[in-house]
N, C-alpha and C positions, 0 to 999 in steps of 0.2 A: 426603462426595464432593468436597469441596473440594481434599485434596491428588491429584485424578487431575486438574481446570477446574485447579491452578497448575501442574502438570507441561505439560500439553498448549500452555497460555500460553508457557513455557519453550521447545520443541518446536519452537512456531509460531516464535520470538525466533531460535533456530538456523536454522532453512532459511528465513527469510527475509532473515539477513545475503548470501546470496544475490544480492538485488536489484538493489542499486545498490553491489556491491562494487567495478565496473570504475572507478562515481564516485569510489570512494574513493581510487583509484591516478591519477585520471586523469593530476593535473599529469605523472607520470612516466613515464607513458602516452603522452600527448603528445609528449613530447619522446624518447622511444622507436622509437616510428614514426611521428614527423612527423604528427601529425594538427592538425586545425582546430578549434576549438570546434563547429560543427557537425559534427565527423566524433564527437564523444562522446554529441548527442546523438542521431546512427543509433544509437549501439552501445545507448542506454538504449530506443529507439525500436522496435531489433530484440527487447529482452527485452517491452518491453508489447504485443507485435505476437506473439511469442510462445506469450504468457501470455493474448490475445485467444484463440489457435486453440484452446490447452488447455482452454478454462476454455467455451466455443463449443462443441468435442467432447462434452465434459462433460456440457455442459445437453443439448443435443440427442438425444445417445444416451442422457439420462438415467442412465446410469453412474453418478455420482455417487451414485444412490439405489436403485443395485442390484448393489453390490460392498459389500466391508465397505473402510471411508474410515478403518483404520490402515494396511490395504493400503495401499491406493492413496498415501496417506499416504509409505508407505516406500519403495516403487516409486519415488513424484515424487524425492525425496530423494537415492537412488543417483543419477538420471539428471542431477540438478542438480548434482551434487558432480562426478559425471567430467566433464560438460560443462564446467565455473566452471577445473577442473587441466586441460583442454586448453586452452583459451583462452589459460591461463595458460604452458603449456612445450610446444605445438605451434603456435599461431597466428603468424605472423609479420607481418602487415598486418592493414587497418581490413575487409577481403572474408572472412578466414577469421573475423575476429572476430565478425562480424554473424549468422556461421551458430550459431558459439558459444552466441553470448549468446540467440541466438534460441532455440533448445533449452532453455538455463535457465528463460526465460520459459515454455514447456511446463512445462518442470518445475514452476514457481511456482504452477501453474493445480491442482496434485494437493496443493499445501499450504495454500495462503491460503485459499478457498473451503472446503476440507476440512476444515481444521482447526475454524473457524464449526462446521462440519456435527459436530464432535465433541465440543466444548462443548454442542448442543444435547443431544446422547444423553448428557453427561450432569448435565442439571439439566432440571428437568420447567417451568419458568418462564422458562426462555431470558431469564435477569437480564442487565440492561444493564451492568450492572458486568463482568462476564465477558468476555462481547462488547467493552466498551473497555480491559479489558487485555487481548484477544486483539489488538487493534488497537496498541495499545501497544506491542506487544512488535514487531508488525511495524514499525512508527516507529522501535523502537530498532533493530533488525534492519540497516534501511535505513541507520541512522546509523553504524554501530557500525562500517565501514571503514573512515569518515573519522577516527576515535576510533584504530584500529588503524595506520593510514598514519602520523597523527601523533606516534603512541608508539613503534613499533616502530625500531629502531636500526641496523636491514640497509637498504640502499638497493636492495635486491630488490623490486621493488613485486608479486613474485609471491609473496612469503612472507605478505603478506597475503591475496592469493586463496586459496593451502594451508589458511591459517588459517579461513579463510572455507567452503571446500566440507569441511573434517573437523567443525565446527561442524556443517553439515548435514546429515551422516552419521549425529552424535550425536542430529539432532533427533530421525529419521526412526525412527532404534532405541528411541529413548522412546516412539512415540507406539506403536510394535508392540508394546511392552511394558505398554502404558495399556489398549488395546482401547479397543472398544465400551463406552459407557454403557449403563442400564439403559431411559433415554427413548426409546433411537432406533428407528426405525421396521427392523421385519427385513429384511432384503436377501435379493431372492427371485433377483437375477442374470437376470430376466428384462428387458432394453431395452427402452423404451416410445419410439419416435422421434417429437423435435418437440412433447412432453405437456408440454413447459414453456412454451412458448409461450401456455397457457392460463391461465398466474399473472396476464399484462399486461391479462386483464380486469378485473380487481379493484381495482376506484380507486384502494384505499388504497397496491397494491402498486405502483400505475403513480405515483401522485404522491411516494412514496417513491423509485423506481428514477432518475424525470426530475430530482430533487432530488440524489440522487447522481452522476447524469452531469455536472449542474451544478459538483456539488464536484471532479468528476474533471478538470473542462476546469482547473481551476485547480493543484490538488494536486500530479501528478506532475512535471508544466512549473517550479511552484517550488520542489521539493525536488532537479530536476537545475539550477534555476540559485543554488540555494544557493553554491557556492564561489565563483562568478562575484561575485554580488552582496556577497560577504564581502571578498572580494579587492579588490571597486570600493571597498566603502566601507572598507576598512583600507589603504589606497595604500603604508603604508609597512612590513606586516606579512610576514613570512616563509611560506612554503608550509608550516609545520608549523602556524603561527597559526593559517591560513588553515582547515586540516582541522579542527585541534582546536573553531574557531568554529563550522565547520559541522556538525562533530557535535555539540554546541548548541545551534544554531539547529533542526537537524529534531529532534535526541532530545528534545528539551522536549514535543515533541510527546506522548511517552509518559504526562508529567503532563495532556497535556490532554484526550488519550483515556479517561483514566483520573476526572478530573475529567466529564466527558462522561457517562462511568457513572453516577457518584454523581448526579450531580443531575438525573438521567432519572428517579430514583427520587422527585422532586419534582417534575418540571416535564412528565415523559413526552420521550420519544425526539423526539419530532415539535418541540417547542418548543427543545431542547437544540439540534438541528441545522439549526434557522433561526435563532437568536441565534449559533451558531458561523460559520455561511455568512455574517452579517452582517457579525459584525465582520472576519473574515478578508478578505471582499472592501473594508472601509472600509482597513483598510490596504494593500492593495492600491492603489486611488486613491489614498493619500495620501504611497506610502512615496518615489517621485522625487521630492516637492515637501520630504523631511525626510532625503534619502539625505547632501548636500553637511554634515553634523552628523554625523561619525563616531560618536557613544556616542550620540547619539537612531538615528541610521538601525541600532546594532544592537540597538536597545533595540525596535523597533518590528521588526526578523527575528523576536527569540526572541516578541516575541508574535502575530506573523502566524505562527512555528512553532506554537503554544500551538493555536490554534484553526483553524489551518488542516485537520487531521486529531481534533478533537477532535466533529464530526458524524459521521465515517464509519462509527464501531459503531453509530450510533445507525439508522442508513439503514439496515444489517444489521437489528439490531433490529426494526425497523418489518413490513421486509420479508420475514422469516422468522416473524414471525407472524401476516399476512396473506396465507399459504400453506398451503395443506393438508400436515399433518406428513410425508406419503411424496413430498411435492414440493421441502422445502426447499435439498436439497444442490443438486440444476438451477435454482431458481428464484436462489440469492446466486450462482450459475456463470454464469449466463444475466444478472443484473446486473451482475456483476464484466466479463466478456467487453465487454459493447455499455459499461462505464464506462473502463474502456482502452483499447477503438476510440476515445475522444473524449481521453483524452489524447495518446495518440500527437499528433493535429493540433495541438495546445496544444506539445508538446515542440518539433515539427520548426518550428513557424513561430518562435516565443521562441529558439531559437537558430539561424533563420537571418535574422533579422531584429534582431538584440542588435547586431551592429557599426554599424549605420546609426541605430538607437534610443536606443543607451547604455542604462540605467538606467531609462528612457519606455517600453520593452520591456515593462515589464512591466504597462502598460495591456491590454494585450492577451490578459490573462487574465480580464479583467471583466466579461467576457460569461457567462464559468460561473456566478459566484457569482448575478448577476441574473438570468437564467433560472431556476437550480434555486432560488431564493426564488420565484419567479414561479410555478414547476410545485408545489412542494410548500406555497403558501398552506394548502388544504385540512386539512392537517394538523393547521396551529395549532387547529382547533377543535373537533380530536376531545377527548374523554375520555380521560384518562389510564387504558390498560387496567390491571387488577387485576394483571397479571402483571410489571407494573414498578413496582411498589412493593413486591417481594420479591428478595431477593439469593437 
């Protein structure tokens, strides 16, 4: 069953270049239709805003666990690909783009949760290593624009979007093609509304969820000011530099979600994603006082990329198996949702507050990383379950 968990990884890595593809064009974007550094992050603001309603839909009507999720899967995928090619050759302003991009994030909400939901049907131990290369892939997903912007040879910064929403098309037809696992629980199509809201009783799932909102207030806020902070601290590097650094700086991410895995297998999920939140927020504090050191301030990005996202399968983890199995697909939709309400606020303040801050900006992500250590203490002192010490 291994090669349908690496196809579906694959799948997820396609429709989630998706996300932050507009970050990937921005510079040329900008200078397109006159926008401001806070006009990019509306447009990132409108896709997690989005990707809040879908993924809030989702949990609510319970959907998620009464459709078959290659559907839904494939469905999201179309609807993110036509959305991602208007933005691209109908949008002509920062108004039409917001509705755009805001649809994508819909879209988002039927693959990232779903996809989770599809590695669980199929492995019967819901392994942490799975779960962080599903995270992984969306890491690379995310980077994979700025990778694209800075190789590609057209100064079309739509032929990277093209590129971007046929990837998702491709994802979406694999996953149709994968199906269902033999784990997952039957889809009886009957809506239960509002039944997820009864996961937040469960300690262990509520000190896991408060733990990841913690991670989210930090997370997406620093992977949309990734170029910004690449660009502060390389003063004399080119817009290609700049991309290629920042697909770097977040794709590293892929090794640390992946690393994340592995040693959940030793340490359990719960302890993996409080050493991750630690040190991510320690560079966090530390990184204005080491930024004016161009080769330390990008030596301290790629490892604030490193473990910035290298807790969040682990949160998945925790949280999908402190749910009843016909709960999980509403119960990570219902976490994902209320964890992208909290960045949205982390996005919109970090860049509109970056011209008056500089580089000191980015204290103001410090509050996530210390609360959700705060909330998910409890953790550290569970028992490592039996079902993560098996891949």
């Amino acid at each position: 069953m291994r090669l349908p968990i690496i196809l579906i990884v694959i799948a997820q890595f396609l429709g989630c270049t998706l996300w932050f593809s507009v970050n990937g064009v921005s510079v040329d974007l900008t200078a397109r239709w006159g926008l401001i550094p806070s006009d990019i992050g509306l447009l990132t603001g409108a896709v997690q805003a989005g990707f809040i309603m879908g993924t809030l839909g989702l949990a609510i009507s319970n959907v998620a666990d009464r459709f078959a999720p290659s559907h839904i899967f494939l469905c999201a995928s179309v609807v993110g690909c036509v959305a991602n090619l208007l933005f691209a050759y109908q949008a002509t302003g920062l108004t039409e783009g917001l509705v755009y991009r805001f649809v994508v994030g819909i879209s988002l909400a039927g693959i990232y949760p779903i996809g989770m939901k599809l590695i669980v049907s199929w492995s019967s131990n819901l392994p942490g290593v799975g779960l962080g290369l599903m995270v992984g892939m969306l890491t690379l997903g995310t980077a994979s624009p700025h990778l694209f912007s800075g190789l590609l040879l057209s100064a079309d910064w739509r032929v990277t979007l093209t590129i971007v929403s046929t990837l998702a098309m491709v994802g979406g037809l694999t996953v149709l093609f994968i199906g269902e696992g033999p784990f997952g629980v039957k889809q009886t199509g009957t809506i239960q509304w509002g039944s997820v809201f009864q996961s937040f009783k469960i300690k262990r799932f509520r000190a896991s969820a408060f733990g990841y909102f913690g991670h989210m207030w930090e997370l997406y806020a620093f992977w949309t000011m990734v170029p910004w902070l690449v660009a502060s601290a390389m003063t004399e590097s080119s817009s290609v530099d700049v991309s290629l650094w920042s697909f770097a700086v977040i794709g590293v991410g892929l090794l640390g979600a992946v690393w994340g895995g592995i040693k959940s297998q030793q340490w359990g999920s719960g302890r993996v994603a409080f050493v991750s939140l630690l040190i991510s927020g320690s560079v966090c504090l530390i990184y204005p006082l080491i930024e004016v050191v161009p080769g330390l301030a990008m030596f301290a990005l790629l490892v604030w990329g490193f473990f910035v996202i290298a807790d969040s399968a682990q949160f998945s983890a925790i949280s999908s198996k402190s749910c009843p199995a016909d709960m999980v697909g509403s119960a990570l939709a219902i976490q994902n949702s209320l964890g992208f309400f909290v960045s949205i606020g982390s996005i919109v303040i970090l860049t509109s507050w970056v011209d008056r801050l500089d580089t000191f900006v980015v204290w103001l992500l410090l509050p996530g990383p210390v609360l959700g250590l705060l909330a998910m203490r409890s953790l550290l002192s569970d028992p490592i379950p039996e079902t993560e010490n098996s891949v």
